[in-house]
NUDREN-473002 format. One line per field, with one value per residue (C-alpha): residue number from 1; x, y, z; residue in one letter. Coordinates in Angstrom, 3 decimals. Layout:
REM residues N
voro = [NUM; ...]
xx = [X; ...]
yy = [Y; ...]
zz = [Z; ...]
lovo = [a; ...]
***
This chain:
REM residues 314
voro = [1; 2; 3; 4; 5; 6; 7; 8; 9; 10; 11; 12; 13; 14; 15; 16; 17; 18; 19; 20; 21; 22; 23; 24; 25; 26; 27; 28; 29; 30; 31; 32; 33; 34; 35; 36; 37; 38; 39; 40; 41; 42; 43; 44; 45; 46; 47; 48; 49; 50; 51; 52; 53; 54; 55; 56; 57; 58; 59; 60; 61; 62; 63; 64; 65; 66; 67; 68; 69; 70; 71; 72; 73; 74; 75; 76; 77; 78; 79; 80; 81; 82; 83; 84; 85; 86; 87; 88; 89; 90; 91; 92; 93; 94; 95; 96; 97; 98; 99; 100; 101; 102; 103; 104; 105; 106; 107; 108; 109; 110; 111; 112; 113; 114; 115; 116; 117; 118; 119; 120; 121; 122; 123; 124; 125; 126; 127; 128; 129; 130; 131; 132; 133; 134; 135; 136; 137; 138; 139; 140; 141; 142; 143; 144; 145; 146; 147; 148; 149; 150; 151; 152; 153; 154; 155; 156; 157; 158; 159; 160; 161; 162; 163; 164; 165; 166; 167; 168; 169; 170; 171; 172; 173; 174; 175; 176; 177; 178; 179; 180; 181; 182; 183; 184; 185; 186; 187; 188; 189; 190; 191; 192; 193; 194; 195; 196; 197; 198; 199; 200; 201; 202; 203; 204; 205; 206; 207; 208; 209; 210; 211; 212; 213; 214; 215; 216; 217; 218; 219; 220; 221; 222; 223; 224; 225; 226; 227; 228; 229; 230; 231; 232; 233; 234; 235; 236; 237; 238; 239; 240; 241; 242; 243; 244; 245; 246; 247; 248; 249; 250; 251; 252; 253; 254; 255; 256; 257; 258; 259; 260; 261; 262; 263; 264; 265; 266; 267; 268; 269; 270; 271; 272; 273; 274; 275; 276; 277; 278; 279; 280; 281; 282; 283; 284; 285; 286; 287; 288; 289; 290; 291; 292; 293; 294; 295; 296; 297; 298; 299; 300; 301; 302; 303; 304; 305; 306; 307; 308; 309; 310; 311; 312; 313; 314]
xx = [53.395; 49.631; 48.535; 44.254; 43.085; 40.536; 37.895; 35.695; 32.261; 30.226; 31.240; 29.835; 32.279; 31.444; 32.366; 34.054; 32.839; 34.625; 32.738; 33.310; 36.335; 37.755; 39.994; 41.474; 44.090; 43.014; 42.281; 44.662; 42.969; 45.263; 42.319; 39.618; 36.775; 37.909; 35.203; 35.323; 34.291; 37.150; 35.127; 35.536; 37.805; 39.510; 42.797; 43.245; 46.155; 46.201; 48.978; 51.103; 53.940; 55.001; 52.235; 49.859; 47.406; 47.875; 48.537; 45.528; 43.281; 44.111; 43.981; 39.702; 39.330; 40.093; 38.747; 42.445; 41.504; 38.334; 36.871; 36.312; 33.833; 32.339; 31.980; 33.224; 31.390; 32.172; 29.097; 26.307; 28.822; 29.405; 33.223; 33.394; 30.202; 31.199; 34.773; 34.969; 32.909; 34.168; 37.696; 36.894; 36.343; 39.492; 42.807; 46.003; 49.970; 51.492; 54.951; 56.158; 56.718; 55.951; 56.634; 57.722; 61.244; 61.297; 58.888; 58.798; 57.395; 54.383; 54.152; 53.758; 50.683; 49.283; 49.416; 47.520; 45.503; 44.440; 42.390; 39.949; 39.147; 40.876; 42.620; 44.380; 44.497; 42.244; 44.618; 47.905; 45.776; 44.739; 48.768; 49.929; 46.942; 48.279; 52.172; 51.479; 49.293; 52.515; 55.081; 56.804; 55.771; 59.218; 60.097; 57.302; 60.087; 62.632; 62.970; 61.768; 65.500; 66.739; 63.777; 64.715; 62.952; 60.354; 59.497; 58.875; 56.507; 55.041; 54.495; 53.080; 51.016; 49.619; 49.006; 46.363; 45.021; 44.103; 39.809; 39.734; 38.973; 37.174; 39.542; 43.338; 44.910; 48.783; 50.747; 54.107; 54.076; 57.467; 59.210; 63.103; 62.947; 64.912; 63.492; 62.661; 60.850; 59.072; 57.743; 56.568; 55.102; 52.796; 51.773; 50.440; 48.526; 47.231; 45.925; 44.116; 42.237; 41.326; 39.551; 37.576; 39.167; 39.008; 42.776; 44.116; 47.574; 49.630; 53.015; 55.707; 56.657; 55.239; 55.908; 53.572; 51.172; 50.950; 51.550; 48.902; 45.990; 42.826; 42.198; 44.459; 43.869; 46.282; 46.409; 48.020; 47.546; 44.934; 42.824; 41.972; 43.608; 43.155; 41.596; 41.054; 42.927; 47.186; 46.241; 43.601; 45.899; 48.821; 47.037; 45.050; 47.250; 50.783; 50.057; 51.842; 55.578; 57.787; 61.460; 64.213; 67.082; 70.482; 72.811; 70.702; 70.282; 67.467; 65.944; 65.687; 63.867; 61.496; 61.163; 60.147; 58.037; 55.908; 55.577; 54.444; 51.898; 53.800; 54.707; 58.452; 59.968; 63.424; 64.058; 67.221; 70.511; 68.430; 64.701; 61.568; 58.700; 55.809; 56.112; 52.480; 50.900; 51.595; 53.943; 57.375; 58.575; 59.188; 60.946; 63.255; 64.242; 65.188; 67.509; 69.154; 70.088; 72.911; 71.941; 74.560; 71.327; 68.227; 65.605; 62.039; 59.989; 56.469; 55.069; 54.325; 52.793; 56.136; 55.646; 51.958; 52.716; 55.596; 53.176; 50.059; 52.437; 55.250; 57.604; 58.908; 56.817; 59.544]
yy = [27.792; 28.489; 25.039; 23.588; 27.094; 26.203; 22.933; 21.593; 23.299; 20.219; 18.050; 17.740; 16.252; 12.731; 10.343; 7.099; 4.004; 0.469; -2.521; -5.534; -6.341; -9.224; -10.652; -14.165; -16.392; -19.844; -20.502; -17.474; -14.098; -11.087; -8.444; -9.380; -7.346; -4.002; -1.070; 2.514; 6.039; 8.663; 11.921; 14.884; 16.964; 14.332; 12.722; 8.945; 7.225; 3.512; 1.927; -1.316; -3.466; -5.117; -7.685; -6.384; -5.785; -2.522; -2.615; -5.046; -2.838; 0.155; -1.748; -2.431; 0.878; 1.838; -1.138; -3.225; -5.364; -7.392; -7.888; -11.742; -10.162; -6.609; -3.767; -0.383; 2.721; 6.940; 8.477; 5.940; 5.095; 1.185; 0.982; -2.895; -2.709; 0.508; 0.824; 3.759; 5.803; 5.629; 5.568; 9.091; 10.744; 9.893; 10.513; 7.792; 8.446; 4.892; 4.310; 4.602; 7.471; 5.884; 8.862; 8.283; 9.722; 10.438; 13.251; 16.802; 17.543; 19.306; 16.519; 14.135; 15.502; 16.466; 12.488; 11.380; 14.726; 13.177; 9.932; 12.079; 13.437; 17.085; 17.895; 20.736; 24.126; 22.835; 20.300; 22.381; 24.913; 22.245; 21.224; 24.334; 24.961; 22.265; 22.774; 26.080; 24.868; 22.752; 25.131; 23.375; 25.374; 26.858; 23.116; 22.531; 22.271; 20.260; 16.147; 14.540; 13.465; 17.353; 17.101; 16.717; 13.357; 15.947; 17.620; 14.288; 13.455; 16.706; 16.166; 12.241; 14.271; 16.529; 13.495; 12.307; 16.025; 16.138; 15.159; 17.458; 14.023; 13.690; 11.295; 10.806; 8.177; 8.624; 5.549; 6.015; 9.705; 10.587; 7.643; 8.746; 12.306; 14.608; 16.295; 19.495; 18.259; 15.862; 19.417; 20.789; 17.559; 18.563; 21.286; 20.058; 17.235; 20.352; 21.517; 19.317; 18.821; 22.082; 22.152; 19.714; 16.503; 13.119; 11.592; 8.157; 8.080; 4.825; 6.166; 4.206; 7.694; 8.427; 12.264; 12.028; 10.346; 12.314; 15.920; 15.203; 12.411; 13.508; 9.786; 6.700; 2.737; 0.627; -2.853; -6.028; -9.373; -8.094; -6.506; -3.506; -3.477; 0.049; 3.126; 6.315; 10.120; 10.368; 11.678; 9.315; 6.542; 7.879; 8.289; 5.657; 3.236; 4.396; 7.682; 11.197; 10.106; 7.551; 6.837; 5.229; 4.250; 2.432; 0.741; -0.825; -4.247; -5.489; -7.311; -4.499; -2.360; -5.462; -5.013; -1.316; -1.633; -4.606; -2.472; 0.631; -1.435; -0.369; -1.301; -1.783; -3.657; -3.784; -1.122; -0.490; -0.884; -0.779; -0.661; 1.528; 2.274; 4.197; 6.548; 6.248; 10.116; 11.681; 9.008; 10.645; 7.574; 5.278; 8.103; 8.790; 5.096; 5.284; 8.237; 6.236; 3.333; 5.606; 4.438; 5.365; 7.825; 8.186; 10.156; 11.578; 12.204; 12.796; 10.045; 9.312; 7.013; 4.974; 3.896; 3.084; 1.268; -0.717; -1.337; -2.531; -4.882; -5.524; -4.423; -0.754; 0.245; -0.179]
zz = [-78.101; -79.642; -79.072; -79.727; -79.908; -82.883; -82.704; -84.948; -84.706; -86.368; -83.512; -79.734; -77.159; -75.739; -73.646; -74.002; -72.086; -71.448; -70.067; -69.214; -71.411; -71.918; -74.197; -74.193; -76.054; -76.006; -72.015; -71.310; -70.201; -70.242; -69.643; -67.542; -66.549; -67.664; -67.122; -66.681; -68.263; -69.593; -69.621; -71.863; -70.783; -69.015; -68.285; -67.733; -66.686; -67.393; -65.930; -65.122; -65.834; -68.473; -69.481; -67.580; -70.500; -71.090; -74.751; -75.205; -73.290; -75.949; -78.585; -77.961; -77.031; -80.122; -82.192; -83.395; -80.926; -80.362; -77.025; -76.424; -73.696; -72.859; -75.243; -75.774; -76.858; -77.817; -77.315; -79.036; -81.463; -80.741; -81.851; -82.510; -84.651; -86.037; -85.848; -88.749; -87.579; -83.987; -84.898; -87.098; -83.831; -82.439; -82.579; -81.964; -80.436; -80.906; -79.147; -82.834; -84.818; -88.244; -90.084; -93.597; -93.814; -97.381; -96.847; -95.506; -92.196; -93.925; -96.420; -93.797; -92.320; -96.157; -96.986; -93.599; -94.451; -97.724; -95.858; -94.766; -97.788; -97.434; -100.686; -102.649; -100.803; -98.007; -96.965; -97.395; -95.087; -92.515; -92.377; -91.665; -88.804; -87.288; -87.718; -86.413; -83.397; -82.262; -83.155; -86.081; -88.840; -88.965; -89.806; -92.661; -94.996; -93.353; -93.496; -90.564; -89.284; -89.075; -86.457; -82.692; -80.590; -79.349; -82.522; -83.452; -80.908; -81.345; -85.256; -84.627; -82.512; -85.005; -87.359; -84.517; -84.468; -87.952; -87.466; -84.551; -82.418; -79.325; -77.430; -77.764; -77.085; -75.962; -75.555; -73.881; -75.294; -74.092; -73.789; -74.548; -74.611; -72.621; -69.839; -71.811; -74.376; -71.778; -70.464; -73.887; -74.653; -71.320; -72.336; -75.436; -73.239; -70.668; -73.925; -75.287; -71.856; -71.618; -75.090; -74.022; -75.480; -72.983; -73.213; -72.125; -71.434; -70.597; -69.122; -67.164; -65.713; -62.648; -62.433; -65.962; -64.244; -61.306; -62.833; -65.992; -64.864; -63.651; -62.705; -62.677; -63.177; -62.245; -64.326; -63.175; -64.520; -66.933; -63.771; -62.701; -58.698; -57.876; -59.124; -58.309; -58.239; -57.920; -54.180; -53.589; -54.317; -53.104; -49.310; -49.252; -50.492; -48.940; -46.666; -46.273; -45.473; -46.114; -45.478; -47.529; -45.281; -45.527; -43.703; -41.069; -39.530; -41.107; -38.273; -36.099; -38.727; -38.993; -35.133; -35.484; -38.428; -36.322; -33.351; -35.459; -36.979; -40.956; -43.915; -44.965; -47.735; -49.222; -51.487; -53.893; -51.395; -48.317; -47.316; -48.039; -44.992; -44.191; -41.224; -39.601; -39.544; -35.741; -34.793; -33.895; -32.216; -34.954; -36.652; -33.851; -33.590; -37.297; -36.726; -33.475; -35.414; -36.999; -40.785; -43.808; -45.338; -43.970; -46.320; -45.121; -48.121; -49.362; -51.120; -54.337; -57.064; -57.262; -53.586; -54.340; -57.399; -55.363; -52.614; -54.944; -57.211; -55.765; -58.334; -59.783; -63.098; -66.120]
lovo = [x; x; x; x; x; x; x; x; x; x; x; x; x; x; x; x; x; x; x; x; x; x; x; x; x; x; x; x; x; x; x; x; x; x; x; x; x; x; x; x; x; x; x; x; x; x; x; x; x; x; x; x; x; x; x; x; x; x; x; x; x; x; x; x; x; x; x; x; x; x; x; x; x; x; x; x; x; x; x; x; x; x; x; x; x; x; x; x; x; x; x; x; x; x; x; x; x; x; x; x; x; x; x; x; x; x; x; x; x; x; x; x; x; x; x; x; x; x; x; x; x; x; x; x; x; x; x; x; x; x; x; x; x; x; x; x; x; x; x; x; x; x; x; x; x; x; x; x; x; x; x; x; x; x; x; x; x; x; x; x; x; x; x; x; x; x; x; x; x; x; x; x; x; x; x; x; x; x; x; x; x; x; x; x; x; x; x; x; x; x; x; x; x; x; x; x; x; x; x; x; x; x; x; x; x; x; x; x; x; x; x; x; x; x; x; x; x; x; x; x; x; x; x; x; x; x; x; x; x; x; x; x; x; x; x; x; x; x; x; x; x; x; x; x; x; x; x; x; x; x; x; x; x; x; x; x; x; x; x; x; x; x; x; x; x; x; x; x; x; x; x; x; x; x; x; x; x; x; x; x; x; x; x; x; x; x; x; x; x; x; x; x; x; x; x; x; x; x; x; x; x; x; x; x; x; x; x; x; x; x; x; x; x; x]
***
């Protein structure tokens, strides 16, 4: 796939910053505080359950939303005082596909083409750069329902690509595609990063988070809890190993947990734990007790996120 090969020569890459935000309904905060920096060239997961302000956070990134508190800015570009011009330096993924259905693939793109002033031949060639740039121009004819769910990610995608933006904005990207098209979809993210574009992604999939995010923050309650890289998190928070197990008394797993100075929780059918690094005996205690399945595994973001807020990301 010849993905992002071209850019826009009349722009310089910069970097998006968030301070301070805060936005509140009546005495109700649901973000509070939120700062950071998403770099070109960078990947940023933002992350957290449902109602954990994720949406709300986006949304004054990108200017639909107004901060009661804090600012944000691309570059020196102040996007709640100058939304336009911010916003035409950027490109946006909803969870929606919002393509109009009584249109061809290519005459999708040619009708978003059109806001930015690209007409006639110029925008018919600036559709098929882009069609061609996410593999669909073998498509350009067909209606949008003859397209598969990842083609049309991939063409909602496009749409975003059209004023070679600066930072993307991906929102649930993949949410109900297969696990092939999941994997193209990547590719197209990889992309993007490498030519220099800074991309926030909010993904309930923690595989996405882990295999694409430079940097992760993880949201609850409108706050920022945690931050830092998928390994960073992942040791810090959890360590190398844990161990799902089933079939076990529970207080004698409490009873080894104590003594190894862990942490355990239930977990599914049975009960989730940490095996403490160069500690063989709480290990071999596990495997005495006999349990109906006993797993040893690496960890991951799902344990961190389980740890951090008590609850799977859905």
């Amino acid at each position: 796939m010849k993905i992002l090969s071209s850019s826009n020569p009349k722009t310089s890459t910069e970097a998006l910053v968030a301070y301070d935000l805060w936005k509140m309904y009546g005495d109700c905060a649901v973000v509070q505080g939120v700062s950071f920096t998403l770099n070109p060239g960078e990947i940023v997961g933002l992350l957290g359950p449902n109602g954990a302000g994720k949406t709300t956070t986006v949304g004054m990134l990108y200017g639909a939303v107004v901060p009661s508190r804090g600012f944000v800015k691309l570059g020196s570009t102040q996007v709640q005082s100058n939304g336009r011009m911010a916003r035409a330096k950027m490109g946006i993924v909803t969870q929606e596909d919002n393509l109009d259905l009584d249109f061809s693939v290519i005459e999708n793109l040619i009708y978003f083409i059109h806001h930015y002033r690209i007409l006639g031949k110029d925008a018919r060639k600036r559709a098929g750069e882009l069609l061609a740039k996410l593999d669909l121009q073998n498509y350009a004819q067909r209606s949008v329902n003859d397209l598969s769910g990842g083609m049309k990610r991939r063409l909602v995608l496009a749409r975003a690509l059209i004023n070679y933006p600066q930072v993307v904005f991906l929102d649930e990207p993949t949410t109900g595609l297969d696990p092939d098209a999941r994997q193209e979809f990547w590719k197209v993210v990889i992309d993007l990063k490498q030519q220099g574009c800074g991309v926030l992604l909010t993904t309930h999939y923690m595989d996405e988070a882990q295999r694409l995010c430079d940097r992760l923050l993880l949201l609850q309650d409108g706050q920022v809890i945690d931050q830092g890289t998928p390994s960073e998190l992942i040791e810090r928070t959890v360590g190398k190993e844990v161990v799902e197990i089933e079939g076990v008394n529970e207080a004698v797993l409490q009873r080894f947990a104590t003594q190894a100075d862990t942490w355990w929780r239930s977990f599914g059918s049975g009960y989730l734990l940490v095996l403490p690094p160069d500690d063989y005996r709480l290990w071999e205690q596990l495997v005495a007790m006999r349990p109906q399945r006993l797993t040893r595994r690496q960890a991951n973001l799902e344990d961190v996120f389980l740890r951090l807020t008590g609850g799977v990301l859905q």
